[in-house]
C-alpha atoms as a printed R data frame, in Angstrom:
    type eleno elety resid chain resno       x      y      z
1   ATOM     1    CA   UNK     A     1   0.000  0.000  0.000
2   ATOM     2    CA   UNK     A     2   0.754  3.449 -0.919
3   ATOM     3    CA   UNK     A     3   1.238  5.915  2.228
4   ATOM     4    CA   UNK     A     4   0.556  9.319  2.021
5   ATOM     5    CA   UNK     A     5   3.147 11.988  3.201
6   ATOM     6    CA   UNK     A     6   1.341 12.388  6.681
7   ATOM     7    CA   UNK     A     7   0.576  8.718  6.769
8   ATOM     8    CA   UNK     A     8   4.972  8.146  6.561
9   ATOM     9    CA   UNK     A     9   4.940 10.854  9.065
10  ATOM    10    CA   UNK     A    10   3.051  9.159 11.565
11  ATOM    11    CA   UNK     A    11   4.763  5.574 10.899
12  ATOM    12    CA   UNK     A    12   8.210  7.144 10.986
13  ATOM    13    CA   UNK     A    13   7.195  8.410 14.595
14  ATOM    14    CA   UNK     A    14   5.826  5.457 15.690
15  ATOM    15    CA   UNK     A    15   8.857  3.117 14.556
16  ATOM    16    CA   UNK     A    16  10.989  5.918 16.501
17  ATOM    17    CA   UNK     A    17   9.422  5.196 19.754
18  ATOM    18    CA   UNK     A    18  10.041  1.548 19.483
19  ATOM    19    CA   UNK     A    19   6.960  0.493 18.010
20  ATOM    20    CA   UNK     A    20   6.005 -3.122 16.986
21  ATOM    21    CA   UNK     A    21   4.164 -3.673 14.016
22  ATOM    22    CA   UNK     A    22   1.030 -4.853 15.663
23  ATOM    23    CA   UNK     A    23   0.912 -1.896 17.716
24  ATOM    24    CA   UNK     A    24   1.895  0.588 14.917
25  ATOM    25    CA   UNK     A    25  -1.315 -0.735 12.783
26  ATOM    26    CA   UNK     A    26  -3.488 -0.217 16.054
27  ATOM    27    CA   UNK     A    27  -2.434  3.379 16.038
28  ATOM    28    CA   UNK     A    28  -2.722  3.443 11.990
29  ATOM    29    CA   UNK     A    29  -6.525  2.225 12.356
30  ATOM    30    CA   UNK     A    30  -7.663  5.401 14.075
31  ATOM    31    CA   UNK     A    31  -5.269  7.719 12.184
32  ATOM    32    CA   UNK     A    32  -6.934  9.886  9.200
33  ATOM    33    CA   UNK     A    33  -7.313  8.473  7.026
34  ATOM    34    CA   UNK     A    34  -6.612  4.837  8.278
35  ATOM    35    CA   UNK     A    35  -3.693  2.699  6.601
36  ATOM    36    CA   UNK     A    36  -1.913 -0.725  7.514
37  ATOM    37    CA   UNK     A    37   1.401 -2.078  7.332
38  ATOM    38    CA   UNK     A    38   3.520 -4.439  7.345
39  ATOM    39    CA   UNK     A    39   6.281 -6.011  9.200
40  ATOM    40    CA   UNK     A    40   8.671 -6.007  6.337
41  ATOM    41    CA   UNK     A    41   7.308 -1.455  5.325
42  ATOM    42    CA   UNK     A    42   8.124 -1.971  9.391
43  ATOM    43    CA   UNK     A    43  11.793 -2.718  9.120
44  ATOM    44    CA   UNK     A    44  12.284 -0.898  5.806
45  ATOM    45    CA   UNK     A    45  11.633  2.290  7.684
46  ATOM    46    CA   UNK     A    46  13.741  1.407 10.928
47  ATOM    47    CA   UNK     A    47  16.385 -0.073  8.781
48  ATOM    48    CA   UNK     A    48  16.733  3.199  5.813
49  ATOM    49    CA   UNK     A    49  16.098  5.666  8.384
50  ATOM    50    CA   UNK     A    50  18.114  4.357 11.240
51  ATOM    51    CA   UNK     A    51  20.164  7.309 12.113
52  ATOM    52    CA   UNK     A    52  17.640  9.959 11.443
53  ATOM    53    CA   UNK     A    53  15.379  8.481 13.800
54  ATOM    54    CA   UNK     A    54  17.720  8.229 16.589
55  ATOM    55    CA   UNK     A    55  17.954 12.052 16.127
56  ATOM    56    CA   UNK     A    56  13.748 12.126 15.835
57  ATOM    57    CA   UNK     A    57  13.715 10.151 19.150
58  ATOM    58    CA   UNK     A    58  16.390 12.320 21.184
59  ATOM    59    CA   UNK     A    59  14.762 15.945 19.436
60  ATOM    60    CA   UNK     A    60  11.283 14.442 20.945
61  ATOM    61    CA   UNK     A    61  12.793 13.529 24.294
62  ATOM    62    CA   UNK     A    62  14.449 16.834 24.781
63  ATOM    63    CA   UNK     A    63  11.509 18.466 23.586
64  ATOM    64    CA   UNK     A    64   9.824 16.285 26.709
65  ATOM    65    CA   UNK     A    65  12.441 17.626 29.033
66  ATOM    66    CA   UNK     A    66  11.484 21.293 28.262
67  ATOM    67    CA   UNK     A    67   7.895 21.039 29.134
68  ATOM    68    CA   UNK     A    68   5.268 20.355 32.067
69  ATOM    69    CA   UNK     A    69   6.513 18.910 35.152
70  ATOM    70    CA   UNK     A    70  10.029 18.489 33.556
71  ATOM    71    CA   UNK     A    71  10.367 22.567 34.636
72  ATOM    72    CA   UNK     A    72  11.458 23.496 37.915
73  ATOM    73    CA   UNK     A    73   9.220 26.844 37.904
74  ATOM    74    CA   UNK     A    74   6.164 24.165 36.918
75  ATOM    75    CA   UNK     A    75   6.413 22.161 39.681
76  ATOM    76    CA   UNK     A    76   7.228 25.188 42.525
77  ATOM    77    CA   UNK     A    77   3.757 26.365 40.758
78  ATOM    78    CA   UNK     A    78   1.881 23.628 41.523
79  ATOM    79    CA   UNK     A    79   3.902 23.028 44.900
80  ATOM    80    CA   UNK     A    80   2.501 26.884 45.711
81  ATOM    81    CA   UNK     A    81  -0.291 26.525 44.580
82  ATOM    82    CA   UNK     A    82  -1.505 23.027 46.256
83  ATOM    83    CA   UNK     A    83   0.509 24.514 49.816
84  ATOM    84    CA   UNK     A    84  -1.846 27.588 49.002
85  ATOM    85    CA   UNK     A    85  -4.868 25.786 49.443
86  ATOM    86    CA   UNK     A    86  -3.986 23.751 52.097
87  ATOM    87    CA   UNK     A    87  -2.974 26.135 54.288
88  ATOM    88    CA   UNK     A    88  -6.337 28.542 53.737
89  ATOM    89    CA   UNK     A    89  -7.539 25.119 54.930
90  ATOM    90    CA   UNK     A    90  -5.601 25.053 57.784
91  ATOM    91    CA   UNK     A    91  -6.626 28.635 58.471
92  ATOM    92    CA   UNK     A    92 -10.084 27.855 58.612
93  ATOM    93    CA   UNK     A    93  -9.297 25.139 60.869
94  ATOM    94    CA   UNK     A    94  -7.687 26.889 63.235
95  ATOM    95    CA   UNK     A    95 -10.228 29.323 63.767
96  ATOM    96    CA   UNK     A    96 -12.984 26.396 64.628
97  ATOM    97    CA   UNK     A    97 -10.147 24.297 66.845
98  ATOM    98    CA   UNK     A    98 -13.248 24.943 69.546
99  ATOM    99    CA   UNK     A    99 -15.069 22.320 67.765
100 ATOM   100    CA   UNK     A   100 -12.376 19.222 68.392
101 ATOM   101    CA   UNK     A   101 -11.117 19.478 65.061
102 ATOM   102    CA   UNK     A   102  -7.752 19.255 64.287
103 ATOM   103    CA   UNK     A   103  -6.049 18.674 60.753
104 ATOM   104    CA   UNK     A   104  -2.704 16.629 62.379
105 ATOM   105    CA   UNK     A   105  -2.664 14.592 58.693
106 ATOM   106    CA   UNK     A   106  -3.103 17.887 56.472
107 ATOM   107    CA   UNK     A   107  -0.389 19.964 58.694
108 ATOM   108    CA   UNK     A   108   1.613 16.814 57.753
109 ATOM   109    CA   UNK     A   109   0.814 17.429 54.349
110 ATOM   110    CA   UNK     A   110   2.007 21.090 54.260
111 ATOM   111    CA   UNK     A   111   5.337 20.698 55.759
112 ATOM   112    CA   UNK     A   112   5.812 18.107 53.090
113 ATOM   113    CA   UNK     A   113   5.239 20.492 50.275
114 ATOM   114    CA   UNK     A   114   7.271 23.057 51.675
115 ATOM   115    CA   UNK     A   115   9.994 20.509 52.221
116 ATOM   116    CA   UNK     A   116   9.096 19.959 48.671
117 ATOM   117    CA   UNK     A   117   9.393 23.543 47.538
118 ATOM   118    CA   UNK     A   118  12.781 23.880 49.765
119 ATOM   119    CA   UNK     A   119  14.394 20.331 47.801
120 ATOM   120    CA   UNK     A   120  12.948 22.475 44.834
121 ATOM   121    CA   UNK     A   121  14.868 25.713 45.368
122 ATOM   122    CA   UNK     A   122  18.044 23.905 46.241
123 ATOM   123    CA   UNK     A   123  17.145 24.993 50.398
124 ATOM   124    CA   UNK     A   124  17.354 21.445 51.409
125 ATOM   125    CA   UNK     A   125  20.562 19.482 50.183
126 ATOM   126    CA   UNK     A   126  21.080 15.559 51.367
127 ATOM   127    CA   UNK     A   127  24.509 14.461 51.034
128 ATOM   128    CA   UNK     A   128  24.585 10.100 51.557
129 ATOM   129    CA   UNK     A   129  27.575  8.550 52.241
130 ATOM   130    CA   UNK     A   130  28.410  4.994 52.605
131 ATOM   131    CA   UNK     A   131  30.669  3.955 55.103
132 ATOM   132    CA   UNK     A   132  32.600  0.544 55.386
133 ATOM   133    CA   UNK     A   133  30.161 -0.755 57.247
134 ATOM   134    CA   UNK     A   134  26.969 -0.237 54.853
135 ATOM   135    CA   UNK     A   135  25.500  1.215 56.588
136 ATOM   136    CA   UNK     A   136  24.060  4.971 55.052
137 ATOM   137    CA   UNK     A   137  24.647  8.176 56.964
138 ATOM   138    CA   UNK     A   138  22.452 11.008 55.556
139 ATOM   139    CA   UNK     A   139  23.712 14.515 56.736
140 ATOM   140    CA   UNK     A   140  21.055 17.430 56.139
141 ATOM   141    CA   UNK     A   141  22.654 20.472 54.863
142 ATOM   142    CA   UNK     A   142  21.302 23.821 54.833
143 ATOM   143    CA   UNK     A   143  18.029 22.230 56.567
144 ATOM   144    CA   UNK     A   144  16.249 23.308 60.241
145 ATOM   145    CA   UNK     A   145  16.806 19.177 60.688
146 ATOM   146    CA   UNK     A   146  20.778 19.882 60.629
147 ATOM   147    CA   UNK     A   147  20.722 22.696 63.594
């Protein structure tokens, strides 16, 4: 079968992530519009196009490391944000601490995103060492645990 030139597109991407031919035609069925191929178009592509798609596969993954989550300032957002909300929370809490309730598991939760946010901003530093004995020593630098 004839691809088109979107159709090669989308097969060269999917034999540069690794792709098996069974899976590749799963993808192929619900691409627009819909093609099929087989194991030997398979290894013709991985085998021509070896080197470029080494170079596809590393562009994609450092295209991956540049994005979301993979971004320090993303995840001190979300950090902030989520320690944000929790601690209005606790606020609120606090305030009604007449009524017998207190949030021991979401104060937890707080200190553990700011001891997020602190590993984050380079604040909290662990430094493991193993001595002869293997056993691990773990020395807390720059951290309120260290003083």
């Amino acid at each position: 079968m004839e691809l088109t030139k979107k159709q090669q597109t989308h097969l060269l991407a999917a034999v540069a992530e690794g792709l098996k031919t069974n899976e590749i035609n799963r993808r192929a069925a619900s691409f627009k519009p819909p093609y099929k191929v087989s194991r030997q178009q398979v290894d013709f592509y991985r085998d021509s196009r070896g080197v470029k798609l080494k170079e596809i596969a590393e562009a994609s993954e450092s295209e991956s490391l540049k994005a979301g989550f993979a971004l320090r300032e993303e995840r001190v957002r979300v950090l902030s944000e989520m320690g944000a909300g929790l601690y209005q929370d606790l606020k609120t809490c606090l305030r009604s601490l007449a009524d017998g309730e207190f949030k021991e598991g979401e104060i937890r939760q707080l200190r553990g995103i700011f001891d997020d946010l602190a590993k984050e901003m380079g604040d909290r530093k662990t430094k493991i060492e193993q001595e002869n004995s293997g056993t691990i020593e773990i020395e807390y630098v720059n951290d309120w645990r260290a003083q």
